[in-house]
C-alpha atoms as one frame of an Amber mdcrd trajectory, in Angstrom:
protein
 118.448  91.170 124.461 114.624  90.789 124.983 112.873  92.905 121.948 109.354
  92.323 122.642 107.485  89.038 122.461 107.838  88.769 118.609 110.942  89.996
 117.317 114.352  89.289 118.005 117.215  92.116 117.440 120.384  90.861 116.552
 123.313  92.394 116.918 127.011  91.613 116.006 130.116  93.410 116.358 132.380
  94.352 113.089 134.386  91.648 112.379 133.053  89.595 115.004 129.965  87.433
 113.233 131.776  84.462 113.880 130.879  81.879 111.407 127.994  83.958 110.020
 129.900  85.406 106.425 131.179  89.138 106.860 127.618  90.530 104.475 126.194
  90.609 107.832 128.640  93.212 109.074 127.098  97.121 108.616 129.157  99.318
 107.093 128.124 103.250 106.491 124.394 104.465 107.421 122.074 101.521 108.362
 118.199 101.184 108.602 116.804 100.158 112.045 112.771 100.212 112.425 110.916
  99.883 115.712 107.410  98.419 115.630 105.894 100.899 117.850 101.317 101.140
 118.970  99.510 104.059 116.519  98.845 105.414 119.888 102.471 106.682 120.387
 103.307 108.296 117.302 102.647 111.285 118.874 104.333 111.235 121.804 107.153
 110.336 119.656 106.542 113.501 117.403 107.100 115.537 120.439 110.206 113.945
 121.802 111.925 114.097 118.433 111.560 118.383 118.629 111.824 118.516 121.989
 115.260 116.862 121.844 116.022 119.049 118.762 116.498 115.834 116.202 114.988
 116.463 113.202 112.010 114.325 111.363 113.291 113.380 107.833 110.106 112.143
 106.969 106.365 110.938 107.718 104.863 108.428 105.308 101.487 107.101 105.679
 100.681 103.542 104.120  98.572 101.752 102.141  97.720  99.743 104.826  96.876
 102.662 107.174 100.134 102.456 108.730 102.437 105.130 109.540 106.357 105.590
 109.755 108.564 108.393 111.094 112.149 108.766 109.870 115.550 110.460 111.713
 119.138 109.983 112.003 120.792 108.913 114.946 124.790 110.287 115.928 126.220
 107.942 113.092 123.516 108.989 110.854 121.255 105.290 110.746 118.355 105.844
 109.379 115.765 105.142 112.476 112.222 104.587 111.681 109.368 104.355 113.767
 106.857 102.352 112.489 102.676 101.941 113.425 100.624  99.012 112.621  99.688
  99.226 108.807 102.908  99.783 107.543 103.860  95.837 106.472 101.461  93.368
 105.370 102.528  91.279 108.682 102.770  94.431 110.625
């Protein structure tokens, strides 16, 4: 699955990791973040209400990053995350 030119998304079904040991399995509510340009946090803002899901949070960084936080169907924590938030992000 292409993810951009610099990350890689992984992912594995239950049971299935093969040789990798069964900590990599998720179990309950995950955390997923998408590196996304400052450019489209609003645009993202809008979609969220418009498609009635609900914003759990906005945090601005030290950095001058920013990060938006909602719940998908299975309740995963799904961030969306600016430039600014990680120190190699």
């Amino acid at each position: 699955m292409e993810a951009g030119n610099r990350q890689v998304l992984l992912l594995f079904k239950k049971g299935r990791s093969s040789t990798i040991q069964s900590s990599h399995d998720g179990d309950g509510e995950l955390h997923l973040a998408f590196a996304i340009r400052t450019e489209e946090l609003a645009r993202w803002e809008d979609w969220l209400a418009e498609n009635g899901i609900a914003v759990e949070e906005k945090r601005g960084w030290e950095l001058g990053g920013q990060s938006l936080y909602f719940r998908d169907p299975d309740r995963h924590l799904i961030e969306i995350a600016t430039p600014g938030v990680w120190s190699i992000y």
